[in-house]
Residue, then its C-alpha position, 0 to 999 in steps of 0.5 A: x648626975x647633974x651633967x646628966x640633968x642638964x642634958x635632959x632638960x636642954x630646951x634644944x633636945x627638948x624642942x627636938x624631941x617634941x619635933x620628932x614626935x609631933x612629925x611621926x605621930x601627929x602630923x598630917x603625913x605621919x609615919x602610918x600614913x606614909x606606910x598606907x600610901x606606899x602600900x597603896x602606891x604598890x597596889x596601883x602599880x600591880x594593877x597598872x602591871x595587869x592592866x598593861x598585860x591585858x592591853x597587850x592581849x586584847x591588842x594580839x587578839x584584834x591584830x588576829x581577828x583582822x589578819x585571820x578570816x579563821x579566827x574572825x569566823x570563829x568569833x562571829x560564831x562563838x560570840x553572836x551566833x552567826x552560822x552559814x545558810x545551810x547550817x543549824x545552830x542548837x545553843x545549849x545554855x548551861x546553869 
C-alpha cells in the first residue's frame, strides 16, 4: 500500500498528469478544437473538390462555345434573346 502511495504522489506523474490534462483540456490547441479544425480542414477540401469540377465544366463549356458556331447560337438565343431577322421571339416566363 505504501509502494502504491508513493507512486501516486510522485511530483513527476504528478507534473505529468497536470501536463497532460492542461494540453487536452485547457490549452489553446486542445483536443476539441483539433477535431473542429480537421472537420473544417475536410470541409475545405470537399469545397476545393467542387470547385475544381466546376472549373473543368465551365472550361468544356467555353472550349465549346468557341470551337462550335452551334452551340454559340444556341447560347446567344437561350441566354440573351438574339433571333435572326425574319424570326419572332415569345418569351414565356414561368412563375
Amino acid at each position: 500500500m505504501k509502494k502504491l502511495l508513493r507512486i501516486v504522489t510522485n511530483k513527476f506523474l504528478l507534473t505529468g498528469a497536470a501536463f497532460a490534462v492542461w494540453m487536452i483540456f485547457f490549452d489553446e490547441n486542445n483536443w476539441s478544437m483539433q477535431n473542429e479544425r480537421r472537420a473544417q480542414l475536410k470541409a475545405t477540401e470537399e469545397n476545393i473538390d467542387y470547385l475544381n469540377k466546376e472549373i473543368a465544366l465551365e472550361e468544356k463549356r467555353h472550349k465549346d462555345l468557341i470551337s462550335d458556331p452551334k452551340t454559340l447560337e444556341r447560347f446567344a438565343r437561350e441566354k440573351y434573346r438574339m433571333k435572326r431577322d425574319n424570326e419572332d421571339v415569345y418569351v414565356i416566363e414561368r412563375k
